[in-house]
Residue frames relative to the residue before (quaternion, step in Angstrom):
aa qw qx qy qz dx dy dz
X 1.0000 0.0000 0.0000 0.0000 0.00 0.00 0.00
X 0.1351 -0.8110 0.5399 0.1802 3.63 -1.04 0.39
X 0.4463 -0.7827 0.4286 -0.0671 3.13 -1.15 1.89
X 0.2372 -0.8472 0.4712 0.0623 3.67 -0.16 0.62
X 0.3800 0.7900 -0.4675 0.1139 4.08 0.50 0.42
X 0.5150 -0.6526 0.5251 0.1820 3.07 -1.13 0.70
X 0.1407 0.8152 -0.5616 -0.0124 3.77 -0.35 0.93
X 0.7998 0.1284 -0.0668 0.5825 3.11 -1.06 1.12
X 0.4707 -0.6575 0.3889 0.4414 3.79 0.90 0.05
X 0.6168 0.4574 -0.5361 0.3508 3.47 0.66 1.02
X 0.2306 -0.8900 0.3229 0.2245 3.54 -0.24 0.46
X 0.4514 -0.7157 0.5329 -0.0041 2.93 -1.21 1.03
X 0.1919 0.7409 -0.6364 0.0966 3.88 -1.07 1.16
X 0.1270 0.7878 -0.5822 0.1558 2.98 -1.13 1.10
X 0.4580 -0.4339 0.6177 0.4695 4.04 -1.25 0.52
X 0.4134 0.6347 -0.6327 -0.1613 3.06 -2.09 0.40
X 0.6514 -0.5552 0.1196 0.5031 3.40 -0.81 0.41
X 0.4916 -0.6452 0.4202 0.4068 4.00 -0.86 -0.16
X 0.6180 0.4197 -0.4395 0.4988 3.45 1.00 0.89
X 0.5697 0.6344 -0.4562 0.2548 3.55 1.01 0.37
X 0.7709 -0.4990 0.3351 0.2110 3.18 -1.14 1.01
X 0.2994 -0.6996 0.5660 0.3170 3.93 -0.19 0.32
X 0.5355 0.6425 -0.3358 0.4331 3.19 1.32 -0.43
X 0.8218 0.4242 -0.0659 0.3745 3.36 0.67 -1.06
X 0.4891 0.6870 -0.1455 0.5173 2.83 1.91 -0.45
X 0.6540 0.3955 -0.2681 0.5865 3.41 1.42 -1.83
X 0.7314 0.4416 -0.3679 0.3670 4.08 0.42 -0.70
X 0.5421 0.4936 -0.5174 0.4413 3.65 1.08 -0.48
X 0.5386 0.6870 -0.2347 0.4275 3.90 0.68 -0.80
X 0.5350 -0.6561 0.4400 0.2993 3.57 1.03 -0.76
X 0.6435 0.6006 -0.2980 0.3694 3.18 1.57 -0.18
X 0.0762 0.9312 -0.3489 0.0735 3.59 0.88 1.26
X 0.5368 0.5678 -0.5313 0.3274 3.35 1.36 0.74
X 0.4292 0.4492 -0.5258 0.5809 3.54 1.50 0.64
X 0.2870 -0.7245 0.6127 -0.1320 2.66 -1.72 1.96
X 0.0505 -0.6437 0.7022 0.3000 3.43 -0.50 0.26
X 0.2237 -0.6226 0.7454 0.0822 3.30 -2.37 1.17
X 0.8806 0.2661 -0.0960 0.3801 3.46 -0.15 -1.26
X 0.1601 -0.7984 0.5532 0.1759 3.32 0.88 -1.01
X 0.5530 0.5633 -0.2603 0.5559 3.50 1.20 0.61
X 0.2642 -0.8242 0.4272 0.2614 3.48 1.71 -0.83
X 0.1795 0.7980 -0.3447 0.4606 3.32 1.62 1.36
X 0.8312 0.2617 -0.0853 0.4831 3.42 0.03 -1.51
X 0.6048 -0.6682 0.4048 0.1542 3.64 0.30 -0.07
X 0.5911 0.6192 -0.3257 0.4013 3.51 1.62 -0.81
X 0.6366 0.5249 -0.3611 0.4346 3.35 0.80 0.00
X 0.6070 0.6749 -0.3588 0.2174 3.54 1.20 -0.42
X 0.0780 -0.7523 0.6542 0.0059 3.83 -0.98 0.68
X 0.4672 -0.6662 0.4893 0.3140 3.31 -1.37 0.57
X 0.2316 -0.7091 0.6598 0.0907 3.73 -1.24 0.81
X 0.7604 -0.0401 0.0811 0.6431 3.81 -0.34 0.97
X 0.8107 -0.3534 0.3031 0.3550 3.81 0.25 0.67
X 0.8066 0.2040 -0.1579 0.5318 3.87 1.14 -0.50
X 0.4292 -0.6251 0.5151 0.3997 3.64 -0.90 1.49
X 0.2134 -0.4254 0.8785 0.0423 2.57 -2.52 0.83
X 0.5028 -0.3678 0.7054 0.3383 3.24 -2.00 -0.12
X 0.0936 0.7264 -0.6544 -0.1881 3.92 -1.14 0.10
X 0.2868 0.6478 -0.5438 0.4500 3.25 0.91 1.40
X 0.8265 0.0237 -0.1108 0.5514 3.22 1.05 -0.71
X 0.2532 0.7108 -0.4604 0.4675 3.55 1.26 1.03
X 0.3022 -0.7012 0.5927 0.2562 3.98 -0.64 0.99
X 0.6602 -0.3966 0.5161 0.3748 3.93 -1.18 0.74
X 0.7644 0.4469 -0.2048 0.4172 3.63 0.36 -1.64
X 0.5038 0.5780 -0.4595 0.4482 3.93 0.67 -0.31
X 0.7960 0.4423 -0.2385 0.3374 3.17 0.51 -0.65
X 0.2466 0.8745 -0.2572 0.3292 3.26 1.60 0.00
X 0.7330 0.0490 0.1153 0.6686 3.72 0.43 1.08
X 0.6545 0.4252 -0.2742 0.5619 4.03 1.03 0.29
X 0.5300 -0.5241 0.5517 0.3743 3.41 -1.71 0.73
X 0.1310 0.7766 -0.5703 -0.2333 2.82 -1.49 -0.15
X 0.1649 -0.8449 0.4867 0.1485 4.10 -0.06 0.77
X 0.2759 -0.6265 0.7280 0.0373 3.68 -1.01 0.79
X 0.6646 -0.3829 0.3957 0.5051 3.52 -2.13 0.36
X 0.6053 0.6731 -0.3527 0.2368 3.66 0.57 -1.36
X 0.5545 0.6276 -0.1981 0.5093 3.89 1.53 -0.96
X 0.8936 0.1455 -0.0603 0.4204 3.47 0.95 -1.36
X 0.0480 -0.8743 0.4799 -0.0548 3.45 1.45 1.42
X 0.7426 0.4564 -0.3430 0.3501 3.64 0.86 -0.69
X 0.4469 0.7186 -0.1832 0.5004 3.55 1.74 -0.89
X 0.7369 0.4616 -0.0199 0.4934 2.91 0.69 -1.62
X 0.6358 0.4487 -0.3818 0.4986 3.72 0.54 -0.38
X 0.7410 0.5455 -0.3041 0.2466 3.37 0.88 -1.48
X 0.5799 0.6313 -0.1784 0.4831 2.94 1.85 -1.07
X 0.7627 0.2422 -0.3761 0.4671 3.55 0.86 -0.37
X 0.3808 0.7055 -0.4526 0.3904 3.52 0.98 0.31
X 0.6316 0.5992 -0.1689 0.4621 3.04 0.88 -1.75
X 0.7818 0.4050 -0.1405 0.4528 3.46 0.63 -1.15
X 0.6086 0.4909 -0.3067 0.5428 3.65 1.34 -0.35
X 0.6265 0.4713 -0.3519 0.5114 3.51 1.25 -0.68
X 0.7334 0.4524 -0.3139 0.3986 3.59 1.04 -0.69
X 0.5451 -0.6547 0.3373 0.4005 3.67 1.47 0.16
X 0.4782 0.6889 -0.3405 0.4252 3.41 1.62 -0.26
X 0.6491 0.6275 -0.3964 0.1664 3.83 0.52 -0.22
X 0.2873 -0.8350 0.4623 0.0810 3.77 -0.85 0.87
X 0.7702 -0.3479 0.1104 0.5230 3.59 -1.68 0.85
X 0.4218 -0.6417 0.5509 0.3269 3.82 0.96 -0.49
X 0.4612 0.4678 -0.6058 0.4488 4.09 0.35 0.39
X 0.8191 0.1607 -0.3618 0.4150 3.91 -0.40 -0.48
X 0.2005 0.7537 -0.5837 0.2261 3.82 0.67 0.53
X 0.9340 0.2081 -0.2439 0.1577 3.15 -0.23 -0.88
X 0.4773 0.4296 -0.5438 0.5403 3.10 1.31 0.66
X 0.3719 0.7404 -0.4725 0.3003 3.60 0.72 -0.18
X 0.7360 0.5524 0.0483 0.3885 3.01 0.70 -2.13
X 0.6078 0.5764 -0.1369 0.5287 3.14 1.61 -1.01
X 0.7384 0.2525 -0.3075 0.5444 3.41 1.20 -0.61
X 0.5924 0.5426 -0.3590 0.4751 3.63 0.74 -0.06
X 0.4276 0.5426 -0.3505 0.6323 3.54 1.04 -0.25
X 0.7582 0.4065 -0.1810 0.4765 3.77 0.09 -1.52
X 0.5693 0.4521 -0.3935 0.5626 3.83 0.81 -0.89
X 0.7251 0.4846 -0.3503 0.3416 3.71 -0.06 -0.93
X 0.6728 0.4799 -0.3531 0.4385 3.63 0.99 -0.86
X 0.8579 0.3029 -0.1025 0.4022 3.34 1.00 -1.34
X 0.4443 0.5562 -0.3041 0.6330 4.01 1.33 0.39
X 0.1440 0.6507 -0.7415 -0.0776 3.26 -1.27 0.81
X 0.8620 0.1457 -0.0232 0.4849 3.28 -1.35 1.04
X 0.1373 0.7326 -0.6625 0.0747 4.26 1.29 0.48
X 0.5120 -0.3956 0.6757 0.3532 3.10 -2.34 -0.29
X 0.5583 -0.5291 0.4808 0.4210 2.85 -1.60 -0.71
X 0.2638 0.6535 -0.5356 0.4653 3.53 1.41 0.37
X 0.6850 0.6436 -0.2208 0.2603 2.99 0.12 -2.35
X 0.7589 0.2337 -0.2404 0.5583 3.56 0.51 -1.86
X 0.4456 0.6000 -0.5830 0.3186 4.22 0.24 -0.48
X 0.6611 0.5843 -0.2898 0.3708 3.45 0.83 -1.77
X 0.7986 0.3758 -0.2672 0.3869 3.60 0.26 -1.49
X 0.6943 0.4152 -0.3403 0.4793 3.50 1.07 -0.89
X 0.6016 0.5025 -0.5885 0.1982 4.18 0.51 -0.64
X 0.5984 0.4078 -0.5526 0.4126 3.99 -0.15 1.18
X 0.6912 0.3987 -0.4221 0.4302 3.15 0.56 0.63
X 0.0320 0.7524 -0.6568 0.0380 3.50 -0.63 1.21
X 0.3022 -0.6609 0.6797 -0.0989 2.50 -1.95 1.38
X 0.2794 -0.8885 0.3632 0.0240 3.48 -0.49 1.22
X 0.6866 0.3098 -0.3315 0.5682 3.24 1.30 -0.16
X 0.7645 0.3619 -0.3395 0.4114 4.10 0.50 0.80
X 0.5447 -0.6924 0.3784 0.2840 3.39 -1.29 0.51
X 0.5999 -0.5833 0.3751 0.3990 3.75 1.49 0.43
X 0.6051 0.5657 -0.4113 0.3803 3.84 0.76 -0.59
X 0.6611 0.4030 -0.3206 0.5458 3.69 0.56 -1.23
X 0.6026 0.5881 -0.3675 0.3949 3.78 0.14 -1.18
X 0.6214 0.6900 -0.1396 0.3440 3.57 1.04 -1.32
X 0.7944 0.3810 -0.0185 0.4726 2.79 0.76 -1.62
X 0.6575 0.4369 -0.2637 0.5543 3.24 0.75 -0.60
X 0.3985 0.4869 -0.4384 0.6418 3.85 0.86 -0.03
X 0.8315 0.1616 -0.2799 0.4519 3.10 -0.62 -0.67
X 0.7847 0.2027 -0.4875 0.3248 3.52 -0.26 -0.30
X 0.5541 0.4837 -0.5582 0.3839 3.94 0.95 0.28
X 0.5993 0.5462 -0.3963 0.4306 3.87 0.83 0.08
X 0.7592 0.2705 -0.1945 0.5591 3.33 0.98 -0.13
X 0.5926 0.3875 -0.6209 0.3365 3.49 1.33 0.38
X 0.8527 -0.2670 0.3172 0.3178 3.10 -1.97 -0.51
X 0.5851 0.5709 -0.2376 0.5247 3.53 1.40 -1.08
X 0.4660 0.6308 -0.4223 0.4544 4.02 1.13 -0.52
């Protein structure tokens, strides 16, 4: 079938089969800050936004996307820096392999949350695991870059 998606606002058409992966699709493309982790659609590192709201494209068909934005880390380089700034300045930063879905939901919390708890962010982020930290620093800085002024 042939699929028509807009990534990052550049578009993008191509035959592929109807069992391919959105995953596979965004890396054949060049998009290679989508990672596959778990292959199980667990960890989150694979996650990108489809029309504005994360999905997993580990376990996202190629063909959903058909006629639909889609944005990766690669789309939000300016976002994205601030956020990892923010998080190096807050001592909170990690080996940097499950970042970018990381980043992807925190990006996504910020648009759609005003003012969360710490329920609130625990909830949106508990699919994303991250193997080389204990969650506390990572935590905290989330929350106080969602509620600072620079958000």
């Amino acid at each position: 079938m042939k699929i028509k998606v807009w990534i990052n606002s550049k578009v993008h058409e191509r035959e592929i089969e109807s069992d391919l992966l959105l995953i596979d699709f965004l890396r054949s493309e060049g998009y290679y800050s989508v990672k596959r982790g778990c292959d199980t659609a667990n960890c989150g590192l694979c996650t990108v936004w489809l029309d504005e709201v994360p999905v997993l494209s580990c376990s996202t068909l190629a063909a959903r996307a058909n006629g639909r934005k889609v944005t990766t880390l690669e789309g939000l380089e300016e976002e994205v820096n601030a956020f990892a700034e923010f998080m190096a300045n807050e001592g909170a930063e990690q080996c940097g392999y499950c970042s970018p879905g990381f980043i992807m939901n925190v990006l996504a919390m910020k648009k759609e949350l005003v003012n969360p708890t710490v329920d609130e962010i625990k909830h949106y982020l508990a699919g994303n695991l991250c193997r080389c930290t204990g969650y506390m620093g990572q935590m905290r800085a989330v929350e106080k870059f969602l509620h600072s002024e620079e958000a």
